[in-house]
C-alpha positions as CSV (number, residue, x, y, z in Angstrom):
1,X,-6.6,22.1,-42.1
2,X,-10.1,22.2,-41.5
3,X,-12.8,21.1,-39.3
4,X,-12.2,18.5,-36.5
5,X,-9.3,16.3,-38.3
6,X,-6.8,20.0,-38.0
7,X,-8.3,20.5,-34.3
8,X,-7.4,16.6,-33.4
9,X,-4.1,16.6,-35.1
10,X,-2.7,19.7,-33.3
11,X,-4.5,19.0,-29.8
12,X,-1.8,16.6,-28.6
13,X,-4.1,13.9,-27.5
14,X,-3.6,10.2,-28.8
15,X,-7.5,9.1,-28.3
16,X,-6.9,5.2,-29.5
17,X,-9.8,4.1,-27.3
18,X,-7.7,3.9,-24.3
19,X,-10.1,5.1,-21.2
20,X,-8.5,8.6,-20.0
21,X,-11.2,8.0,-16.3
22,X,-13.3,10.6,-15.2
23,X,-13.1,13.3,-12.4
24,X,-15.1,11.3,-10.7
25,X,-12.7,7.5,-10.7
26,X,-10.1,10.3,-9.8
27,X,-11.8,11.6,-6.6
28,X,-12.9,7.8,-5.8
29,X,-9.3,6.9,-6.1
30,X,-7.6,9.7,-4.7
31,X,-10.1,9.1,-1.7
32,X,-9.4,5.4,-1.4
33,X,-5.8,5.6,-1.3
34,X,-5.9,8.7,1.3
35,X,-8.0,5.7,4.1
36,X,-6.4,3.4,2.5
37,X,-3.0,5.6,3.9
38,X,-4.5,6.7,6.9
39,X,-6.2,3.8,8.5
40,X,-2.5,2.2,9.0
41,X,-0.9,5.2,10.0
42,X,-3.7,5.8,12.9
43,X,-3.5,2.0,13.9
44,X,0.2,2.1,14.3
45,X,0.3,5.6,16.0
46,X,-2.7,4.5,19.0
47,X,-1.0,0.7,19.4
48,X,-4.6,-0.6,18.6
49,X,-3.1,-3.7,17.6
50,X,-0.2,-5.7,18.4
51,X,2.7,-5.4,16.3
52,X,2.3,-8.1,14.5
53,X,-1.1,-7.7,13.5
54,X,-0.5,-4.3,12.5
55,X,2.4,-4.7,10.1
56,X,0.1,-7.9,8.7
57,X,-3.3,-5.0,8.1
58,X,-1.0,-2.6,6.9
59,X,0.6,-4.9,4.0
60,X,-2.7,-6.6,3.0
61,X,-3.8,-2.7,2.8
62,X,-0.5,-1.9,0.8
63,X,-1.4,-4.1,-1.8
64,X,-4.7,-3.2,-2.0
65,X,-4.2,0.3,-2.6
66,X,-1.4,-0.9,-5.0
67,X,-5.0,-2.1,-6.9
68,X,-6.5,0.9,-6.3
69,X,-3.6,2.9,-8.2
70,X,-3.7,0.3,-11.0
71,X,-7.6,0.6,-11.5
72,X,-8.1,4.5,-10.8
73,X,-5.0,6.0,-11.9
74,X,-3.3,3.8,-14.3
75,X,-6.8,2.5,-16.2
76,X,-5.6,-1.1,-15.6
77,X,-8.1,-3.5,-15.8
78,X,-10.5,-6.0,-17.7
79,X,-11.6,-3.8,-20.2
80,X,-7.2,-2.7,-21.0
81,X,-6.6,-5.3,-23.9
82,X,-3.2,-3.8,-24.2
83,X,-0.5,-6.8,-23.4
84,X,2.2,-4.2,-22.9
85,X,0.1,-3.0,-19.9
86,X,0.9,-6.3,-18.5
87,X,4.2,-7.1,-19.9
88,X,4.9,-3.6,-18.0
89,X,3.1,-4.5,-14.7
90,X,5.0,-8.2,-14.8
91,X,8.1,-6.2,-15.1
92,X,7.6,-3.7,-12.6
93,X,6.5,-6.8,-10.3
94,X,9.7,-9.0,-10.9
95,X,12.1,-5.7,-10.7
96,X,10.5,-5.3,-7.0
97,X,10.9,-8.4,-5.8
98,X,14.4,-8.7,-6.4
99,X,14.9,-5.8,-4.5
100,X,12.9,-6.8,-1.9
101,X,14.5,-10.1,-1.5
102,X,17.6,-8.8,-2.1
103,X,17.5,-6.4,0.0
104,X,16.2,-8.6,2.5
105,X,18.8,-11.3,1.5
106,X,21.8,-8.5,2.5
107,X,20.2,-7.4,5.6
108,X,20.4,-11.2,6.8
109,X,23.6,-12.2,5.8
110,X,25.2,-8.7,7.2
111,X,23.5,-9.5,10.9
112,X,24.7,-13.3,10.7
113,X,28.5,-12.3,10.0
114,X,28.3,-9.8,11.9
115,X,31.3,-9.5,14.9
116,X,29.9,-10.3,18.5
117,X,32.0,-7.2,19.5
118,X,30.1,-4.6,17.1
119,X,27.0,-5.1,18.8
120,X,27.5,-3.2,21.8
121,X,25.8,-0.3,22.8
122,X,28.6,1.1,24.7
């Protein structure tokens, strides 16, 4: 084999189009989803905030550094054409929220049956 067809046939890289990102979206990302981390963690820690309002910041910044992983990492967005990128997301989506609910489902029905004996601290 000769010239670039050998050289892109035994490189190991599918290009198809797909955007690979740049050093650059990785270091944006990577930096995004470090305050994204961090900002959470140091409200909790100080008790800046009442509980409440701290759990509700740190899910709405859960899911938005679930977007930053999707748009830096995983190249999802407007320009990804592909539908099993989103068949795969839906499915990821629908497999966490049944355990989630599920989860939360069982944690509720074990406290509500549970014996008024087991709960002592004694």
């Amino acid at each position: 084999m000769h010239g670039t067809q050998g050289r892109a046939a035994t490189s190991g890289h599918d290009h198809d189009g797909a955007d690979h990102g740049t050093l650059g979206s990785y270091v944006t990302g990577f930096i995004l989803s470090v305050l994204l981390t961090a900002v959470p963690f140091a409200l909790v820690m100080t008790h800046a905030l009442p509980a409440g309002q701290a759990i509700a910041l740190a899910l709405v910044l859960g899911a938005i550094q679930m977007v930053v992983h999707l748009v830096f990492f995983l190249h999802m967005n407007a320009a990804s054409s592909r539908s099993w990128n989103m068949a795969a997301l839906v499915f990821t989506l629908i497999i966490l929220g049944i355990v989630v609910v599920g989860s939360l489902w069982v944690m509720h029905n074990m406290n509500a049956n549970m014996m008024p004996g087991m709960m002592s601290g004694s």
